[in-house]
C-alpha positions as CSV (number, residue, x, y, z in Angstrom):
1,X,100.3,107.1,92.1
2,X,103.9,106.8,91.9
3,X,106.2,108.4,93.8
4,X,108.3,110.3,91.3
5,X,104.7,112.2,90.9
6,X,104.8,113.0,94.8
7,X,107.8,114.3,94.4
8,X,106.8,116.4,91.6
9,X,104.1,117.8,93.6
10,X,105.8,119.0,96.7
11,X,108.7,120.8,94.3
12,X,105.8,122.5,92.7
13,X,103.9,123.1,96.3
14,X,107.7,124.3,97.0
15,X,107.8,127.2,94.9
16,X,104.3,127.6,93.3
17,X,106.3,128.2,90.1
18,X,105.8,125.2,87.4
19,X,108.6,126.5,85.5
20,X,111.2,126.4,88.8
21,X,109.9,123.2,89.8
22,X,110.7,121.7,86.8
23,X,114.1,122.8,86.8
24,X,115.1,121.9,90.2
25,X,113.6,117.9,89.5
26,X,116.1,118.2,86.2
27,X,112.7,117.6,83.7
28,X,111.2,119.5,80.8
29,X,107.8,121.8,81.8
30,X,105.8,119.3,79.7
31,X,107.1,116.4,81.5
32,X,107.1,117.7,85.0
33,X,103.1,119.3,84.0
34,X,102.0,115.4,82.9
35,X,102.9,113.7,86.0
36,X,101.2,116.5,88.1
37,X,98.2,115.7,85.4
38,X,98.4,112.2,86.2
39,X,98.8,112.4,89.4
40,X,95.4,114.4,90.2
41,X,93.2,111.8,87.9
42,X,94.6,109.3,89.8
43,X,93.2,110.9,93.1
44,X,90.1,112.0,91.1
45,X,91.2,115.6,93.1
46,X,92.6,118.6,91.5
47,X,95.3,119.7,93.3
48,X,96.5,122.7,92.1
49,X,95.2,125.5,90.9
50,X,96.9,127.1,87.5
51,X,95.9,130.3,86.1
52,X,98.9,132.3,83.3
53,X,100.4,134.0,86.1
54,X,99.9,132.0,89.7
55,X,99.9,128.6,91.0
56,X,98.7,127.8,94.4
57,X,97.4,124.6,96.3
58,X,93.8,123.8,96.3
59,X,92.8,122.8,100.0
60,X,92.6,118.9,98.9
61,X,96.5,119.8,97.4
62,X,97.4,121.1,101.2
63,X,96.0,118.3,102.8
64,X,97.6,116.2,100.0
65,X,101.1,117.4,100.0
66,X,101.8,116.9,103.9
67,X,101.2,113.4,103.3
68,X,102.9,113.1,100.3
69,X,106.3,115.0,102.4
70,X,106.2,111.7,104.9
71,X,106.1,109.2,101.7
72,X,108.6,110.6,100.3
73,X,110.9,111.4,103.1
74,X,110.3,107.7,104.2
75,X,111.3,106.3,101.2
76,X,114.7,108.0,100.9
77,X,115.0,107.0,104.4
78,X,114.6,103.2,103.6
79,X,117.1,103.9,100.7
80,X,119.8,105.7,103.0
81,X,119.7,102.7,105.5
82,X,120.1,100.0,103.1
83,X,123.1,102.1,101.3
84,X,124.4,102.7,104.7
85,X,123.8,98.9,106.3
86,X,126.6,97.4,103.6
87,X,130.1,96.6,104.4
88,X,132.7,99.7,104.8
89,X,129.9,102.0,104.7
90,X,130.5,105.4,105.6
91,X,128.7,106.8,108.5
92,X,126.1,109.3,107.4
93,X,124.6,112.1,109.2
94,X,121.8,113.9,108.2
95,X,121.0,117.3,109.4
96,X,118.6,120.2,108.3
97,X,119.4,123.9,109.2
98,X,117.9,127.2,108.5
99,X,119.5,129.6,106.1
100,X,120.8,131.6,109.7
101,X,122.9,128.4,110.7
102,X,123.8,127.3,107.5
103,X,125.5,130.5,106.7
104,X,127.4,131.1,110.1
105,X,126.8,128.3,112.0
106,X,127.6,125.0,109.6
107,X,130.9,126.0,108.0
108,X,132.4,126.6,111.4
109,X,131.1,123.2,113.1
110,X,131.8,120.9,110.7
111,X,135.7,120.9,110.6
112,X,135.4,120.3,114.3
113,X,132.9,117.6,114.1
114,X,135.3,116.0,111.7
115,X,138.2,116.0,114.2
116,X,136.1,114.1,116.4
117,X,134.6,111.8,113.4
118,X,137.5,112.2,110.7
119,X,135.3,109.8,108.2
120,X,132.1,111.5,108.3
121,X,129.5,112.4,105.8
122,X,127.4,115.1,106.3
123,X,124.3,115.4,104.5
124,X,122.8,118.7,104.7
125,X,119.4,120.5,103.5
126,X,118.8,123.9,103.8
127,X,114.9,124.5,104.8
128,X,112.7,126.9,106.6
129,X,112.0,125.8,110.2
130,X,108.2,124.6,109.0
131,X,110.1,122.3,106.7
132,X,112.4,120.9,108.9
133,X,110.4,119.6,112.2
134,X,108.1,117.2,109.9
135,X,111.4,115.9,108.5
136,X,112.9,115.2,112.1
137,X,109.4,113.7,113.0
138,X,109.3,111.2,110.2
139,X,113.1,110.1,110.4
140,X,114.2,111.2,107.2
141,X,116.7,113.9,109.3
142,X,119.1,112.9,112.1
143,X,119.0,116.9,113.9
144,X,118.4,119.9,112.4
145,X,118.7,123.5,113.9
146,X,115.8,125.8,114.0
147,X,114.1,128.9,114.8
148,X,111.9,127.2,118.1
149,X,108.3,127.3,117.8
150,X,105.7,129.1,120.4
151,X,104.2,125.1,120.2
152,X,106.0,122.9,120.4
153,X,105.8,118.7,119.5
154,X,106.3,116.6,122.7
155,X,107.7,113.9,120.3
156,X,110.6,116.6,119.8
157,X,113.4,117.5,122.1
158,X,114.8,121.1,121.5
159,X,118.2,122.6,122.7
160,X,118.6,126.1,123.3
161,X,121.9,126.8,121.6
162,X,122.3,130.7,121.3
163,X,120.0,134.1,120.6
164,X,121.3,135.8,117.6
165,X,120.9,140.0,117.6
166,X,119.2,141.7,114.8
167,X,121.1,144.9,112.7
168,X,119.4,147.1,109.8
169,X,120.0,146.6,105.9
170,X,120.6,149.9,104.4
171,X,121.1,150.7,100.6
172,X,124.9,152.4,101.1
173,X,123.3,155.5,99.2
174,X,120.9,155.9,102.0
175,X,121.6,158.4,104.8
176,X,121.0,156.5,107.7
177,X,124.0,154.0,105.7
178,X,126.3,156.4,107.6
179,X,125.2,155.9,111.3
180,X,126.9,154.3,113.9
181,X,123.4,153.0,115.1
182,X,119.6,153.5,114.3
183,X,116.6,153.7,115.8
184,X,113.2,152.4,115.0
185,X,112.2,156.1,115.6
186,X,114.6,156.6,112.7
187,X,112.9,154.6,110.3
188,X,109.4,155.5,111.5
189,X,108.8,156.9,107.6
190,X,110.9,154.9,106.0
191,X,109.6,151.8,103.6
192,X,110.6,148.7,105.2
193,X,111.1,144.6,103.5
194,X,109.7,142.0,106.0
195,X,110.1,138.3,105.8
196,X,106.2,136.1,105.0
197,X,104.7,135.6,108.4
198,X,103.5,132.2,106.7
199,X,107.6,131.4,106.3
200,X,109.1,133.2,108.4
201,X,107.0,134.0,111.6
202,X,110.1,134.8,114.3
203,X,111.6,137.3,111.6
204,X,108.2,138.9,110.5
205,X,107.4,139.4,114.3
206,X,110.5,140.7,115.2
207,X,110.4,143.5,113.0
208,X,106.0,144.9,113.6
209,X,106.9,144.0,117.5
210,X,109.1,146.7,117.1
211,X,107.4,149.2,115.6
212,X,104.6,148.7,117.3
213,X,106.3,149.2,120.5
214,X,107.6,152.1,119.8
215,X,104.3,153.7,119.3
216,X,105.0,153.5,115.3
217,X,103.2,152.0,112.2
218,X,105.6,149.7,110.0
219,X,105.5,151.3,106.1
220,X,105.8,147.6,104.9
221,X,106.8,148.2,100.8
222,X,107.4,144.6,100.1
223,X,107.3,141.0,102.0
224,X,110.1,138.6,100.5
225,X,110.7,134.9,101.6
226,X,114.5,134.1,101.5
227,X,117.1,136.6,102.9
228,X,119.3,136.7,100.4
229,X,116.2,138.4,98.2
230,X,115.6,141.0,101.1
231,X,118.9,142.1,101.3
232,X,119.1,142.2,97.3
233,X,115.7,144.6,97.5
234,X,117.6,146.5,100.3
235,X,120.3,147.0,97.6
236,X,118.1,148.3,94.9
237,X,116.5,150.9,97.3
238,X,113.4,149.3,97.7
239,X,113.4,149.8,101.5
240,X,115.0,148.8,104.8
241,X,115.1,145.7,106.4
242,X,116.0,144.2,110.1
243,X,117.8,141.2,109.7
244,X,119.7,138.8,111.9
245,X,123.3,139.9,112.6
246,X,124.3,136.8,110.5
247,X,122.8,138.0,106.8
248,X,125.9,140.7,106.9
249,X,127.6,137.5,105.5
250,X,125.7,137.8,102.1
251,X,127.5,139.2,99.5
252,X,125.5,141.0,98.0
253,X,126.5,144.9,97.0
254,X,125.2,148.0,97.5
255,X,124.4,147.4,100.8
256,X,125.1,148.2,104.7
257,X,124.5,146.8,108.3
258,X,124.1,149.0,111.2
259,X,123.3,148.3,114.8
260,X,120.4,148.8,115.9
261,X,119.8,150.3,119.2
262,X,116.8,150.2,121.3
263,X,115.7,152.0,123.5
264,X,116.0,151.1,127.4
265,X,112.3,150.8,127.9
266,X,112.3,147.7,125.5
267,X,114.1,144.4,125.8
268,X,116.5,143.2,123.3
269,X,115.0,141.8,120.4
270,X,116.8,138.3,119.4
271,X,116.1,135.3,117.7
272,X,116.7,131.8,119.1
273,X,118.5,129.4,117.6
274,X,117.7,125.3,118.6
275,X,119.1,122.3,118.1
276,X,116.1,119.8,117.8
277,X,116.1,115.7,117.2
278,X,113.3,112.8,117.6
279,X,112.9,112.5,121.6
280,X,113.5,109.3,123.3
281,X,115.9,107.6,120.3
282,X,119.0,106.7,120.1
283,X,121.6,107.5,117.7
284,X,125.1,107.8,118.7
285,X,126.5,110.3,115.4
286,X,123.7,112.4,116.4
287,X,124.8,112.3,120.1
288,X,128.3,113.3,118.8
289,X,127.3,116.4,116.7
290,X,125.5,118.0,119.7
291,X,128.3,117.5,121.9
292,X,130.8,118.9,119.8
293,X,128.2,121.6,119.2
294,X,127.6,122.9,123.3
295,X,131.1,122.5,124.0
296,X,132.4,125.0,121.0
297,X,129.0,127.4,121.5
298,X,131.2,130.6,123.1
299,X,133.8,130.0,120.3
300,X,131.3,130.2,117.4
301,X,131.0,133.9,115.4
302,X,127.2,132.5,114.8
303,X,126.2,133.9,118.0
304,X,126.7,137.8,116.6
């Protein structure tokens, strides 16, 4: 078992898509197929299962790949400290962030957290919120900001930062594109793109609270992961789509935000956004970001 084939595994566990695995570990189909091969008859476990048109994880590959995350996570850990323990080295801070801070959060924070810290290196992934925690838990991230989870990990301290507001994706051919506001009355028969509950729970839930409280049935014609594919369907006039006041950033044509207005009977419908870290360690970079972070929170566009 080495650990280039771990890696191999979780890109593939990543995208259940051989052919985008592949590409995003730089390696040829064949290559990137024979160290998954080799790999399960090592383990004596098959760990995927491949037909001509799917992938998925077998439930030993599940089991498996969480595993395999904390190797590997571990191991460019190791690596970072050494590269970072020589003379002159350059502090490093690594963060994770969901695509919602990454887009309008990041880009605003970081100049400022370079006039505090003129020399520092940011290292950044972009990840789902059920990517990120593990990362936090086994050290290989510094912070990372995150949609909070209904359960939370003792071993993880969160910080509320700010509740983002939600506005509707409309193709600009649409009718309703020419609204000041809309209802969820006013998309009662209209098809609608939600986020994977597996993914994306806070976003998925967001949008069947809604409807549901509002007496209506959601017309779900499509679920999509990533939001910059939801709000590309919205453009092609698949459906509708309630998205965080942040994805108006996308560039993506075709397409229209409008506020969306509830009515007084129901409370707003936001999404949190924390700042979470390892509880009860020190790190003083760390330490740094979030303070620069609280004390420029009513001056950041993020909140929407």
């Amino acid at each position: 078992m080495e650990l280039l084939q771990l890696r191999c595994l979780i890109a593939v566990s990543e995208t259940l898509h051989f052919g985008r695995a592949a590409q995003s570990m730089g390696m040829l189909p064949a290559s990137f197929g024979r160290h998954i091969r080799l790999l399960e008859e090592s383990l004596g476990h098959r760990l995927l299962l491949r037909t001509t048109r799917s992938v998925s994880l077998t439930p030993e590959g599940k089991r498996f790949v969480e595993g395999a995350r904390e190797i590997v996570d571990r191991a460019d850990q190791l690596k970072a400290t050494f590269l970072n323990g020589g003379s002159g080295a350059v502090p490093t801070l690594r963060i994770g962030a969901i695509d919602s801070a990454a887009a309008g959060l990041m880009p605003q924070l970081l100049p400022r957290l370079r006039e505090v810290v003129p020399d520092l290196e940011v290292e950044m992934i972009e990840q789902k919120t059920i990517r990120l925690l593990p990362r936090i838990l086994s050290g290989s991230l510094d912070l990372a900001i995150v949609r909070p989870p209904e359960t939370r990990d003792m071993r993880l301290e969160f910080c509320t930062l700010f509740r983002e507001t939600a506005v509707v994706a409309v193709p600009e051919n649409h009718p309703l594109a020419k609204r000041d506001r809309i209802t969820v009355q006013d998309m009662g028969e209209e098809p609608l793109i939600v986020p994977d509950r597996r993914s994306r729970p806070h976003s998925h839930d967001l949008t069947m609270k809604l409807f549901i409280e509002s007496g209506l049935t959601a017309r779900v014609a499509q679920i999509a992961e990533e939001k910059q594919t939801i709000v590309s369907l919205v453009g092609t006039g698949v459906g509708l789509a309630i998205v965080p006041r942040w994805a108006s950033r996308l560039a993506v044509g075709g397409v229209v935000f409008v506020e969306l207005a509830l009515p007084d009977q129901l409370p707003p419908r936001e999404l949190a956004l924390s700042a979470v870290w390892l509880r009860d360690t020190r790190n003083p970079l760390r330490d740094t970001f979030v303070d620069v972070l609280t004390r420029n929170l009513d001056g950041l566009s993020a909140t929407g």
